[in-house]
C-alpha positions, 0 to 999 in steps of 0.5 A: 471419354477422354485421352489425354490430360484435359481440363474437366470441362463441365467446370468453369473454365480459365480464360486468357489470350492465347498469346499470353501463353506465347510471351511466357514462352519466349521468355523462357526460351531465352533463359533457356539458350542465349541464341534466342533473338526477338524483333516487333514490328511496333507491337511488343505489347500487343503481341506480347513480346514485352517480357522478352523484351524486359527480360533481355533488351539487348537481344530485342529489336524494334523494327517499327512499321516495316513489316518486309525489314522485319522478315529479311532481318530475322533471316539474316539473324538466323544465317548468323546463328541466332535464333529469332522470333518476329512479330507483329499481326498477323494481318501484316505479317505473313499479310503484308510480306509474305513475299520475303518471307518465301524469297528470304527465309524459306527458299534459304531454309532459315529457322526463323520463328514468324508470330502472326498475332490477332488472326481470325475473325474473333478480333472483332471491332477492327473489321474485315482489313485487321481479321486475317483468315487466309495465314494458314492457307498462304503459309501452308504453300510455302516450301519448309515452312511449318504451320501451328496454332496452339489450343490455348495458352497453355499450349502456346507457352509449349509452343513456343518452346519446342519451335525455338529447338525446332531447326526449320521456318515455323510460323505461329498464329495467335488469337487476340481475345481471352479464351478458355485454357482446357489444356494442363501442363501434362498435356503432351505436345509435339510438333508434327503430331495430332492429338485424339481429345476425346474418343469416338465411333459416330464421327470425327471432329478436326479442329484447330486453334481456338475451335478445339474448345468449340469441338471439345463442346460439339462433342458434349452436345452431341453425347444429348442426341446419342452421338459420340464424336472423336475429337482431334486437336491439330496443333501442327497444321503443316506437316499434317500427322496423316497417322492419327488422322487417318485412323481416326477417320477409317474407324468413324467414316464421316468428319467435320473439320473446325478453324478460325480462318478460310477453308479454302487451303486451310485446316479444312482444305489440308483434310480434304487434300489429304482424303482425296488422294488416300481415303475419300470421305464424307467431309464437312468444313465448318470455318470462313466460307470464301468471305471476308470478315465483318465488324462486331463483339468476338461472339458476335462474329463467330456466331455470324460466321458459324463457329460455334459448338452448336453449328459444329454440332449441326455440321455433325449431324448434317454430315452423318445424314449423308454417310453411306 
C-alpha cells in the first residue's frame, strides 16, 4: 500500500538523468527571483547548467577547471546578496575542494548551492577516479551544511527550487545515467523531511537517491515471500527527520538501509548513528562496503557492488533472521 502520490510501478516506467530535473529547475528558480546566480567548473552540459546558462547569460559564470575558485567565489556572491549555484562533478567538487568549501562557505554560513554531478558508482566506464562514493560522508561532517539526493528528476527540478529559497550551505548529489522517474509532480517534498513510500510491518527499507526505486522494488519482491516491507525515501540526508524515521522502525523492529555511495558515514552510517544513541536495532546497510569503484556498463557495477532490488530484497530476509 502506498502513501503518497507514486508512479504505479508495475507499469512502464519513464527514464531520464536525474540531473535533468536539476537544469529545469534552475532555470526556473532564476525566472522566480533575479538573485539566483550560476557558475561551472567547464561543465555547463554535463551538469545541466546550459539552460540557466541560455536563459540568463549575464547571471552565468564560467569558472574553468578550478574547482577551489568555483567555491570561494560562490562564497563571495552569497556574502553579496546573490543566490549562486556551483557545479561541476561531484568527483572534483566537494572531491577536490572540500577544504574551501568548510573554510569558505560553511564556517561563513553562506547559502550557497553546491551540485556534485555524476556521483555513484552508476558512472560506469570512467572508472574508481570519476565514481565519487564518499560526498555525502564528507559533506555530512560539515557544520550548516545541508545534504540532498533527489529520487528522480522530477524530485530533483522540486529540489532545486526549494534549496534556492533554503537560507543555508545545501549541497545537491546527481546521477549521471537515465533512471526510472516514480515520483508525480503531487509528490510532496520538503527539505528536512523523509517520506514513508509504501507501508509496512515486516521491516523498514531506507533508501536514498537512486536506490529509492531499488527499494520501492525489493519491497515488491519481497510481497512474493509474505513480507511486507515499509519503504522510506530520504531525500534530505542532513539534517535527518528522526520522527519519520523512528516511527517507522519502532513499529517494524529490523532495517535495511540503501544508497549509491560508501556506508562508512553516509545514509547507512546516519541511521546507524542515529539507532545508536536512541533506539538500538537490528541494521543492515546495502551500498560501497569500504571499496573503491571499478570500471563496467552502470548495471554491470550495481550488480557487482550489490545494489539492486534483488540483494535489498536478500538483505531484508538476512536481516529478519537475525530480529530477536
Amino acid at each position: 500500500m502506498t502513501a503518497m502520490h507514486l508512479v504505479d510501478l508495475n507499469s512502464e516506467l519513464k527514464t531520464e538523468p536525474i540531473r535533468k530535473g536539476f537544469g529545469r529547475g534552475l532555470k526556473k528558480a532564476g525566472e522566480l527571483d533575479i538573485n539566483v546566480v550560476a557558475a561551472c567548473a567547464d561543465l555547463t552540459d554535463s551538469t545541466q547548467m546550459s539552460l540557466f546558462k541560455e536563459a540568463f547569460p549575464d547571471r552565468f559564470i564560467e569558472i574553468g577547471v578550478a574547482e577551489q575558485n568555483l567555491v570561494t567565489v560562490g562564497s563571495g556572491l552569497a556574502a553579496m546578496g546573490k543566490i549562486p549555484f556551483v557545479s561541476s562533478y561531484a568527483a572534483f567538487s566537494p572531491g577536490r575542494n572540500w577544504e574551501q568549501i568548510r573554510t569558505t562557505i560553511c564556517l561563513n554560513n553562506r547559502p550557497v548551492k553546491i551540485i556534485g554531478s555524476h556521483a555513484g558508482i552508476s558512472v560506469g566506464p570512467d572508472g574508481a577516479t570519476h565514481q565519487m562514493l564518499e560526498d555525502l560522508a564528507i559533506m555530512r561532517s560539515l557544520p550548516n551544511m545541508v545534504v540532498l539526493a533527489p529520487g528522480d528528476s522530477v524530485e530533483a527540478e522540486k529540489m532545486t527550487l526549494a534549496m534556492a529559497k533554503d537560507k543555508q550551505p545545501n549541497y545537491m548529489r546527481l546521477a549521471r545515467e537515465a533512471t526510472p522517474v516514480f515520483t508525480t509532480a503531487d509528490t510532496p517534498f520538503e527539505i528536512g523531511k523523509a517520506y514513508m513510500l509504501r507501508e509496512g510491518h515486516d521491516l523498514t527499507i531506507i533508501a536514498t537517491g537512486t536506490m529509492t526505486y531499488q527499494a520501492l522494488a525489493a519491497a515488491e519482491k519481497l510481497i512474493k515471500d509474505g513480507i511486507v516491507a515499509e519503504v522510506i525515501h530520504v531525500p534530505t540526508i542532513k539534517p535527518l527527520d528522526k520522527e519519520v524515521i523512528l516511527k517507522s522502525i519502532r513499529k517494524t523492529r529490523a532495517v535495511v538501509t540503501a544508497e549509491e555511495a560508501q556506508i562508512i558515514g553516509g545514509l547507512g552510517g546516519a541511521i546507524s548513528e542515529l539507532l545508536g544513541e536512541v533506539h538500538p536495532t537490528i541494521i543492515h546497510r546495502v551500498g560501497i562496503k569500504d571499496r573503491f569503484g571499478e570500471s563496467g556498463t552502470p548495471q554491470e557495477l550495481l550488480e557487482h557492488f550489490g545494489l539492486t532490488a534483488k540483494h535489498i530484497a536478500m538483505a531484508a530476509h538476512a536481516v529478519i533472521s537475525k530480529r530477536v
